[in-house]
C-alpha positions as CSV (number, residue, x, y, z in Angstrom):
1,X,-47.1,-111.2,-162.5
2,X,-48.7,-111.3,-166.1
3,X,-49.8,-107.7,-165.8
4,X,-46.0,-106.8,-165.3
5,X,-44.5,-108.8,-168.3
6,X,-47.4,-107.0,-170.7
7,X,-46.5,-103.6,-169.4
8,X,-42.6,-104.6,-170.6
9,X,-44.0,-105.8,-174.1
10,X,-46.0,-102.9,-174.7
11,X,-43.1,-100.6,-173.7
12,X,-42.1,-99.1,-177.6
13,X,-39.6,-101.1,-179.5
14,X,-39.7,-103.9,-176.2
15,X,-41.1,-106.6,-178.7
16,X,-39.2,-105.8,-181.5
17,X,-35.5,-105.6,-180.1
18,X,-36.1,-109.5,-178.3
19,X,-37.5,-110.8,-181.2
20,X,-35.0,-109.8,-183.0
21,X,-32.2,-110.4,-181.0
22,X,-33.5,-113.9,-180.5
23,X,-34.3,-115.0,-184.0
24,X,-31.1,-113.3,-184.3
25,X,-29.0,-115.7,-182.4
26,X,-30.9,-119.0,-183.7
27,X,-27.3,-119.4,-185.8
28,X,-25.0,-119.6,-182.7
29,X,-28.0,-121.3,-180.2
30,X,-28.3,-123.9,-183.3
31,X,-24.5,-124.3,-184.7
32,X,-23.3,-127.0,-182.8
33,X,-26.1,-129.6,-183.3
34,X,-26.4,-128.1,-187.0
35,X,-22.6,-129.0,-187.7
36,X,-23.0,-132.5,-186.4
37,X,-25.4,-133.6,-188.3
38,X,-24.5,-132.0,-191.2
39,X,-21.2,-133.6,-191.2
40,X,-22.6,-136.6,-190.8
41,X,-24.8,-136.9,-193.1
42,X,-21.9,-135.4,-195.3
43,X,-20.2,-138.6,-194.2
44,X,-17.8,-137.1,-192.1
45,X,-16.9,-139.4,-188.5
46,X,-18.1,-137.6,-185.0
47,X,-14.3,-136.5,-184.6
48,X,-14.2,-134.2,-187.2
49,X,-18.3,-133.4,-186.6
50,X,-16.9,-132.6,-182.8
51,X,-14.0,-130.7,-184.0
52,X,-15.6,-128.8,-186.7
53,X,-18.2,-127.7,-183.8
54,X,-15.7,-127.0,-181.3
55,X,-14.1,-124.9,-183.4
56,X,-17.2,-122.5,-184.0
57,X,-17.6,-122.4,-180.4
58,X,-13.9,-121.3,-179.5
59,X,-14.4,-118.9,-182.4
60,X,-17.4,-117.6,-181.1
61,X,-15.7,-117.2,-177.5
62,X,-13.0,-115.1,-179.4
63,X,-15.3,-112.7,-181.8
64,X,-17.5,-112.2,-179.1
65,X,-15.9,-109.1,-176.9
66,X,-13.7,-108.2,-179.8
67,X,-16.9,-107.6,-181.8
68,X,-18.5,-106.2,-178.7
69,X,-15.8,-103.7,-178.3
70,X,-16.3,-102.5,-182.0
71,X,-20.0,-101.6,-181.4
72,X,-18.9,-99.5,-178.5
73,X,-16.8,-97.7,-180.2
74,X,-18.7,-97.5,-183.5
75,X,-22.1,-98.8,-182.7
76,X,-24.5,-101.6,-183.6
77,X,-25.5,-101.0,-187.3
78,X,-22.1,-100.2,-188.4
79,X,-20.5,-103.8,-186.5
80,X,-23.4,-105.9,-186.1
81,X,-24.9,-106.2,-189.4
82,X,-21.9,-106.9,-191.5
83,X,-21.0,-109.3,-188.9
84,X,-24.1,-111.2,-189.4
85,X,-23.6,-111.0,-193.3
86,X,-20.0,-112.4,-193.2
87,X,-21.1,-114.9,-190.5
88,X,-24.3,-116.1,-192.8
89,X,-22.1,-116.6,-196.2
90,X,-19.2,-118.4,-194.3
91,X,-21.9,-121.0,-193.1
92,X,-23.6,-120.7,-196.5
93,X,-20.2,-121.5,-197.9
94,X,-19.9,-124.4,-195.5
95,X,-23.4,-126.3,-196.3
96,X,-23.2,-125.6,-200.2
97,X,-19.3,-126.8,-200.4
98,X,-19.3,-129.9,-197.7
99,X,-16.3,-131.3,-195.6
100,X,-14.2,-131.8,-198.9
101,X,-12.0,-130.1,-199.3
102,X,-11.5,-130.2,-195.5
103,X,-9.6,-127.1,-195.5
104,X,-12.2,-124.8,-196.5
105,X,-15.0,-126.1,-194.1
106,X,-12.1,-125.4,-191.4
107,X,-12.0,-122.0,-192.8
108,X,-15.8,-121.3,-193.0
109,X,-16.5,-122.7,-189.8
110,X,-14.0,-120.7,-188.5
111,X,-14.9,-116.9,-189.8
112,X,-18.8,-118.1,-189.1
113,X,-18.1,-118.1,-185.4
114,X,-15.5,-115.2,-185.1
115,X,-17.7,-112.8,-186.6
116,X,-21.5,-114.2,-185.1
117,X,-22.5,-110.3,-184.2
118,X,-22.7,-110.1,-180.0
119,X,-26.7,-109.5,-180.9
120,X,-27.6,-110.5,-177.0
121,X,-24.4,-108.2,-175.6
122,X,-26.4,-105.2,-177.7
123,X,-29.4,-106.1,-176.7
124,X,-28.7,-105.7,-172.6
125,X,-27.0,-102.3,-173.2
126,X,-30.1,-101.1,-175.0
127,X,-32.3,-102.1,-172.7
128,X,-31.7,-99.0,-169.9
129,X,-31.9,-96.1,-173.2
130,X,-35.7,-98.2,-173.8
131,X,-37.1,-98.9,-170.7
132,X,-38.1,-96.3,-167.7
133,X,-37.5,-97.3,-163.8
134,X,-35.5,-99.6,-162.0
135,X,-38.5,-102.3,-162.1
136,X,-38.8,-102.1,-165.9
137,X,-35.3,-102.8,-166.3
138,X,-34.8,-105.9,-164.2
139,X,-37.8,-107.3,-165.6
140,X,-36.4,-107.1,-169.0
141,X,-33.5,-108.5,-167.7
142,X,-35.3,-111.7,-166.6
143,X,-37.5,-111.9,-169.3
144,X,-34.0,-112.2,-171.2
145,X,-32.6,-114.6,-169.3
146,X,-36.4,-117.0,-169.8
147,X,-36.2,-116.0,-173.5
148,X,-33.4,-117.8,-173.9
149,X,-34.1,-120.7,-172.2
150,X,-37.3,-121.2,-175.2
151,X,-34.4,-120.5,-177.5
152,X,-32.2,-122.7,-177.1
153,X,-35.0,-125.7,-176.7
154,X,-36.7,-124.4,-179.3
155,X,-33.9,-123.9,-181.7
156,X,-32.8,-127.4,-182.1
157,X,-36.4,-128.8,-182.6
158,X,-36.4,-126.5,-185.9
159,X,-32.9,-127.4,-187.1
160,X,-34.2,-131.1,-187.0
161,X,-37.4,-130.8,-188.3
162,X,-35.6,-128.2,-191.3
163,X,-32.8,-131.8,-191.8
164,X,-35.6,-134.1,-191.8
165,X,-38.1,-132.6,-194.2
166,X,-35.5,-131.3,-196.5
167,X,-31.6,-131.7,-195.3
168,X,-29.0,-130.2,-192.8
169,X,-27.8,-128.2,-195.5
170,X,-31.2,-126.8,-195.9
171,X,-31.3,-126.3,-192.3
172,X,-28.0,-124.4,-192.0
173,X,-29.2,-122.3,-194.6
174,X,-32.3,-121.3,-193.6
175,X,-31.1,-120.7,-190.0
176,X,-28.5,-118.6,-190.7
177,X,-30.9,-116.4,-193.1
178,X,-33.4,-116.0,-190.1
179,X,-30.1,-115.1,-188.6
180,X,-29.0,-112.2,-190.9
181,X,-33.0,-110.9,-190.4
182,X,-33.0,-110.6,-187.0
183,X,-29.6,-109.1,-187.0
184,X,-31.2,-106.4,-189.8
185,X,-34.5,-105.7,-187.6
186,X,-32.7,-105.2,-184.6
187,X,-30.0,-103.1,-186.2
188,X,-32.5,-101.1,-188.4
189,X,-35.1,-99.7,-185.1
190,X,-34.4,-96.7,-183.6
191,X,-33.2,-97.5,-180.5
192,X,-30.4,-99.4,-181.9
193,X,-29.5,-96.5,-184.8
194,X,-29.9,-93.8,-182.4
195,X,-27.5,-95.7,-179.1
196,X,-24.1,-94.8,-178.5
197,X,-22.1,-96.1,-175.8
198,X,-20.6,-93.0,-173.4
199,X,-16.7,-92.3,-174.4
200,X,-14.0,-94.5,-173.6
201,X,-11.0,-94.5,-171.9
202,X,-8.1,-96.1,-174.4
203,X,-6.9,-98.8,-172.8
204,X,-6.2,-102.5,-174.1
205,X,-8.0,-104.4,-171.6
206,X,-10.9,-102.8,-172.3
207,X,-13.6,-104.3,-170.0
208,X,-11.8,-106.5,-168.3
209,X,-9.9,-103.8,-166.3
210,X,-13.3,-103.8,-164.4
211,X,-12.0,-105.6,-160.6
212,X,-16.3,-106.3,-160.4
213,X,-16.4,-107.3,-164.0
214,X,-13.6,-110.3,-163.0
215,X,-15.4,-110.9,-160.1
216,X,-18.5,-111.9,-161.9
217,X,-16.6,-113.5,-164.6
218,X,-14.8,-116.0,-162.6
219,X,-18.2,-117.2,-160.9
220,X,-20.0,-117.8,-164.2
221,X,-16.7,-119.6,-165.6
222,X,-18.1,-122.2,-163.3
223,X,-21.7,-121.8,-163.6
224,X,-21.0,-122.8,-167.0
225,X,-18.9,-125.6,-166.3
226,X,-21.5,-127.0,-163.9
227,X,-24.2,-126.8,-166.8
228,X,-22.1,-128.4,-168.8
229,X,-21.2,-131.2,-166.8
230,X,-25.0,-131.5,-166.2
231,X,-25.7,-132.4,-170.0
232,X,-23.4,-135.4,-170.5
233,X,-24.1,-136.7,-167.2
234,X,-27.5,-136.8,-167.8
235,X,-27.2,-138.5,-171.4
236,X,-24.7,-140.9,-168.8
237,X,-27.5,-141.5,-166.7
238,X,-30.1,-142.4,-169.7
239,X,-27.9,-144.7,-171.2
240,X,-27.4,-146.6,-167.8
241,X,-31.0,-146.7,-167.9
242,X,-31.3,-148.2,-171.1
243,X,-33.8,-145.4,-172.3
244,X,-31.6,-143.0,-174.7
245,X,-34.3,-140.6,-174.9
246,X,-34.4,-139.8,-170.9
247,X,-31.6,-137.2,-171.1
248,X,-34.4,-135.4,-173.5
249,X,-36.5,-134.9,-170.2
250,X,-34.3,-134.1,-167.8
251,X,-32.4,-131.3,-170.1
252,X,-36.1,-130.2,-170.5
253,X,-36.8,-130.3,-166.9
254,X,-33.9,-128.2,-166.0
255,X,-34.9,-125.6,-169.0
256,X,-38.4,-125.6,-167.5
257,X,-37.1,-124.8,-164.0
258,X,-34.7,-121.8,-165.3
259,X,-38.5,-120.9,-167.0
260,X,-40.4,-120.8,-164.1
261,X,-37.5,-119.6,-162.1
262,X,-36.9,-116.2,-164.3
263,X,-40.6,-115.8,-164.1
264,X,-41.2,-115.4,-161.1
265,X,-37.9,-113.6,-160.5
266,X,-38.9,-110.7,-163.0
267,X,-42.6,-110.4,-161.2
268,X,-41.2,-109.0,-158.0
269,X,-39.9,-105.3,-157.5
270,X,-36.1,-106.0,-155.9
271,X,-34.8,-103.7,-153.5
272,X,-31.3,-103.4,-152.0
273,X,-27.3,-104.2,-153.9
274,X,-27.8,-106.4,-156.6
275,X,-24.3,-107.7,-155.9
276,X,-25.6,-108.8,-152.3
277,X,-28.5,-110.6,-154.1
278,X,-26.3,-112.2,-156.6
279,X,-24.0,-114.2,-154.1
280,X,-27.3,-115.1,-152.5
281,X,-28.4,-116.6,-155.5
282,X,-25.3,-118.1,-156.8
283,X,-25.4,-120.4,-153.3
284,X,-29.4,-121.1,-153.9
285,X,-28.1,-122.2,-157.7
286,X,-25.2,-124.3,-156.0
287,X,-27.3,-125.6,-153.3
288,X,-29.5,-127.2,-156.1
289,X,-27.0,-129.0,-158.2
290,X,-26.5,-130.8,-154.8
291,X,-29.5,-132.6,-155.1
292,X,-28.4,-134.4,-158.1
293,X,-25.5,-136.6,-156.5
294,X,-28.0,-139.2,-155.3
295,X,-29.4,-139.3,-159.2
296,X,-32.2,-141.4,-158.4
297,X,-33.3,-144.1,-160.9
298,X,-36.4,-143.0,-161.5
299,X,-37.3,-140.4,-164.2
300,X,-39.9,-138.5,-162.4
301,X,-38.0,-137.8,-159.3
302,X,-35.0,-137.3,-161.3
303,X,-36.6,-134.6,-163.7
304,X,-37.7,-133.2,-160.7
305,X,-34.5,-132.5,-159.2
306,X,-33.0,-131.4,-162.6
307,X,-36.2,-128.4,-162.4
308,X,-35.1,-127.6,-159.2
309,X,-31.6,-127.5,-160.3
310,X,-32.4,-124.8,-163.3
311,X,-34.6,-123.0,-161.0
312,X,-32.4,-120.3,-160.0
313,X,-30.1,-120.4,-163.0
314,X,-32.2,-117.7,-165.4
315,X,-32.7,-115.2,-161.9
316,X,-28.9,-115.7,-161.4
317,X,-28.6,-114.5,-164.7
318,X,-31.3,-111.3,-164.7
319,X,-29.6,-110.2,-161.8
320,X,-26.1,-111.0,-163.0
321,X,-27.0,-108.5,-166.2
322,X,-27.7,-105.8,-163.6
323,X,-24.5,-106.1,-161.9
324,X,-22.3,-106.1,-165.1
325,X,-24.2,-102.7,-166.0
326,X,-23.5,-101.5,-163.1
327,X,-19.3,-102.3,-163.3
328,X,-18.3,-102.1,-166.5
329,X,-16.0,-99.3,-167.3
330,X,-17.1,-96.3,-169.1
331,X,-18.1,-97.0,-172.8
332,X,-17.9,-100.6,-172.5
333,X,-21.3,-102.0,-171.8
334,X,-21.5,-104.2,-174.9
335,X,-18.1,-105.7,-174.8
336,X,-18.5,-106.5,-171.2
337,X,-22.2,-108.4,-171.6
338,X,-20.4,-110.2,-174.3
339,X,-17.8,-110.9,-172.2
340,X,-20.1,-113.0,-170.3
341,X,-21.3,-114.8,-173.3
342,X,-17.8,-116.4,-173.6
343,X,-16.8,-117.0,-170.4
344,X,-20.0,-118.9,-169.9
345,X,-19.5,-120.7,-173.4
346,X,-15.8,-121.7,-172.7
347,X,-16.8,-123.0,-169.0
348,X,-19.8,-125.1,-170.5
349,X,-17.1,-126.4,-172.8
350,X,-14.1,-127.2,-170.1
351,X,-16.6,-128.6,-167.7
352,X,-18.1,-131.1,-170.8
353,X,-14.7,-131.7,-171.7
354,X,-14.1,-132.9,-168.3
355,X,-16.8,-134.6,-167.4
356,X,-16.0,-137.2,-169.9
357,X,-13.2,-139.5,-168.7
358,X,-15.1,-139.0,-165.4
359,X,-18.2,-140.7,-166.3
360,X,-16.3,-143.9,-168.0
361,X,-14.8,-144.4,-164.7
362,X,-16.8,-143.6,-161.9
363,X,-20.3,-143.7,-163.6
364,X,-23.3,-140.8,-163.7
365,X,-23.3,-139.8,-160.3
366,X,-19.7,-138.5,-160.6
367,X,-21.1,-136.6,-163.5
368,X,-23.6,-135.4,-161.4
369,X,-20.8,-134.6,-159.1
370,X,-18.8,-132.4,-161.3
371,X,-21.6,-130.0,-161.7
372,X,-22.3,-129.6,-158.0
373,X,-18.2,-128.5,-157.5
374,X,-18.4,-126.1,-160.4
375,X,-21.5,-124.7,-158.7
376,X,-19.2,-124.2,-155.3
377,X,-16.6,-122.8,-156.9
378,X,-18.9,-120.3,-157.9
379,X,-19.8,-119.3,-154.7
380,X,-15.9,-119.0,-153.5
381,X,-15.4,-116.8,-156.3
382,X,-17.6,-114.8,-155.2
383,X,-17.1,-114.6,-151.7
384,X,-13.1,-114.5,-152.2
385,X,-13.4,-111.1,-154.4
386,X,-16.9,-109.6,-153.0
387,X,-14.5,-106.5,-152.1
388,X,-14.0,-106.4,-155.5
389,X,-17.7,-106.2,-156.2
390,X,-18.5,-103.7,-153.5
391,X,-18.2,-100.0,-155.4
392,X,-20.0,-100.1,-159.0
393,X,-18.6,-97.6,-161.3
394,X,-19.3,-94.3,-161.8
395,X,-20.2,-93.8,-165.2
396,X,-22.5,-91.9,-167.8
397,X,-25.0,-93.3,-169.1
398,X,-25.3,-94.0,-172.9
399,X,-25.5,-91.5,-175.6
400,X,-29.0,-91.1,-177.8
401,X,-28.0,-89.0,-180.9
402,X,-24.9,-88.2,-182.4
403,X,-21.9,-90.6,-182.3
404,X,-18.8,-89.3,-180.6
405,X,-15.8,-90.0,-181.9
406,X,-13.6,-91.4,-179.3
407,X,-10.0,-89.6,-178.8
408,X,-7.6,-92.3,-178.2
409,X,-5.4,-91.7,-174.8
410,X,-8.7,-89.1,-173.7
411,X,-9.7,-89.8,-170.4
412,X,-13.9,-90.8,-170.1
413,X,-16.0,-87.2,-170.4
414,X,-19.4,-86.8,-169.8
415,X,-21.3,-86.8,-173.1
416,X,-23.8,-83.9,-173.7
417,X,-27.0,-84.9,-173.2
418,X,-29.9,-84.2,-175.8
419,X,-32.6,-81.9,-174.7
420,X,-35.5,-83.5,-172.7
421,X,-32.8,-86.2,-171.4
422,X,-32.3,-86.3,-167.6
423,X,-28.5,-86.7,-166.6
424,X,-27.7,-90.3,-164.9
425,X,-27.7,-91.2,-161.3
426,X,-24.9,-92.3,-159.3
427,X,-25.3,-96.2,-160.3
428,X,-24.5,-95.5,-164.3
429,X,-26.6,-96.3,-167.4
430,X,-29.5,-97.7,-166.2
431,X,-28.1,-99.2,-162.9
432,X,-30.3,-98.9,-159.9
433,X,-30.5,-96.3,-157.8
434,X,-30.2,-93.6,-161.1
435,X,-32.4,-92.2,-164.2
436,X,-32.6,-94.8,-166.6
437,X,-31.9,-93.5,-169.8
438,X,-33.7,-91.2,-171.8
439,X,-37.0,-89.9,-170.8
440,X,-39.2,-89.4,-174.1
């Protein structure tokens, strides 16, 4: 297993790019715990901390594809960069200026989120013009999926330690610079300078005109939702234990089992459909938010079943990147990755949301409950329209060189491929079954 994942990171650029793309996204991983306690200690009530939070998410949601969509057409350095720029000084903005007056933290919060640069979108439709082979590519995949898992547990620890040595201002400035550098060393490296998505079709719905695309959208509405009704009722069940800080472990138990999960998922060579192998692990990820509704009082069994419950989640995800690769309309890779981003983001959201008024009256195990519906939901989604996700498009794969200018109303055309570059498979950029982008 270890001697696949150091092939990966000594591929060229491999390192670089999910580095960057990581440090890159400490911003939007961080902003919500970030806002909170900067409002607070501004002396601002957890209403407006919630609202000012919630609004950078739902403005996130929106940028996301709209951004994504802009990189297609003009690529990454051109859209990503002075995203991050604009993003950084609205937040900047925010921490030097405070809640008062109220207006303008609305306002900065606001353009921070709408224009956080779709760094993890860009990074998945670079990965099939950096990697050679099938193998190579779902492994980056999963080590993508696990990366983010250390991010987003890692992320928080330094936004608190940055707000208790110095202050959350501080730490919403100093996050969002990391930001704006990983955003410039992933923009700056060839791979990103040299990518340009295949031409486009004009058409407003843009990704979403994919029937697949939907398909896989729908199910990971709920995934999200699931995941999110997991993290209240957990802080449910530690409260009802009397011990605050036992949400703490089984968040981290559930991160650790995602870990492991991706992993081991990214060490073995996969054969066959992807699609068929996502609805099979879409009911394993259901099957182990089951586990949950007895929510045992004990915090060692308990963690345990939360580990299990993440287990499948980050494989779930490596696979699901394969699968959108493989049905997103010509010339819009990026917007249709980031498309994922927000459906997951809004259905983490909805299924918190919900969860709420369900825990003050029926108690943690209906928390526990909510999770384990999204997670069938899931799976009828994806049973209900697995017609839908039965022919991948037929696509070319990605440009390295020259941008082409896209003609609006022109129908896709097969770009010309650079000398030394072998022309794509049936499966599209990087899908399985063809040539994986460029061969140096």
């Amino acid at each position: 297993m270890a001697t696949g994942y150091l092939e990966l990171l000594r591929a060229r650029h491999t390192t670089r790019l999910l580095v960057g793309t990581l440090v890159g996204r400490l911003p939007y991983g961080t902003a919500a715990l970030a806002i909170v306690i900067f409002v607070r200690v501004e002396g601002g009530g957890y209403p407006l901390a919630g609202l000012l939070a919630g609004l950078y998410g739902l403005a996130t949601a929106v940028g996301q594809p709209l951004l994504g969509r802009l990189a297609d057409l003009y690529g990454q350095p051109r859209v990503m960069l002075p995203s991050a720029l604009v993003s950084a000084l609205a937040m900047g903005t925010f921490a030097v200026s405070g809640i008062d007056p109220l207006p303008l933290a609305h306002a900065a919060v606001l353009i921070s989120g709408l224009t956080t640069p779709p760094l993890e979108g860009g990074l998945r439709a670079l990965w099939p013009s950096v990697l050679r082979g099938e193998g190579m590519l779902h492994r980056a995949y999963a080590l993508d999926a696990v990366a983010q898992e250390i991010m987003f547990a890692a992320g928080p620890l330094v936004v608190l330690v940055l707000a208790g040595v110095w202050s959350p201002a501080v730490a919403l400035l100093v996050i969002n610079v990391l930001g704006v550098l990983g955003a410039l060393s992933v923009v700056v490296s060839e791979p990103s300078r040299r990518w340009r998505s295949a031409p486009r079709e004009a058409h407003w719905l843009g990704a979403l005109r994919s029937p697949g695309l939907l398909s896989l959208l729908g199910a990971f509405f709920f995934i999200g939702a699931a995941l999110g009704a997991i993290a209240v009722a957990a802080v449910a069940w530690a409260e009802v234990r009397g011990d605050e800080l036992a949400s703490t472990w089984l968040l981290s138990g559930l991160g650790a089992g995602a870990l492991l999960g991706g992993l081991l998922y990214g060490a073995r060579h996969w054969t066959g459909e992807p699609e068929r192998r996502l609805r099979l692990l879409v009911v394993a990820l259901a099957a182990g938010y089951l586990p949950l509704l007895f929510a045992p009082d004990s915090l060692v069994p308990m963690t345990a079943l939360a580990a299990l419950a993440g287990l499948f989640l980050a494989p779930t995800l490596a696979c699901a990147f394969v699968v959108i690769d493989r049905h997103a309309p010509t010339g819009t890779v990026t917007e249709a990755f980031s498309w994922l981003v927000t459906t997951f983001g809004v259905g983490s959201a909805l299924g918190t949301a919900a969860t709420g008024p369900i825990l003050d009256r029926w108690g943690p195990g209906a928390g526990f409950a909510v999770s384990s519906v999204g997670g069938v939901a899931a799976v009828l989604v994806l049973v209900a329209t697995r017609g839908a996700l039965g022919t991948p498009v037929r696509r070319a794969a990605p440009v390295v060189g020259t941008a082409v200018a896209p003609t609006p109303g022109a129908a896709p055309t097969e770009p010309a491929l650079p000398l030394g570059v072998e022309a794509p498979g049936v499966s599209g950029s990087g899908g399985p079954g063809g040539a994986v982008g460029p061969r140096k």
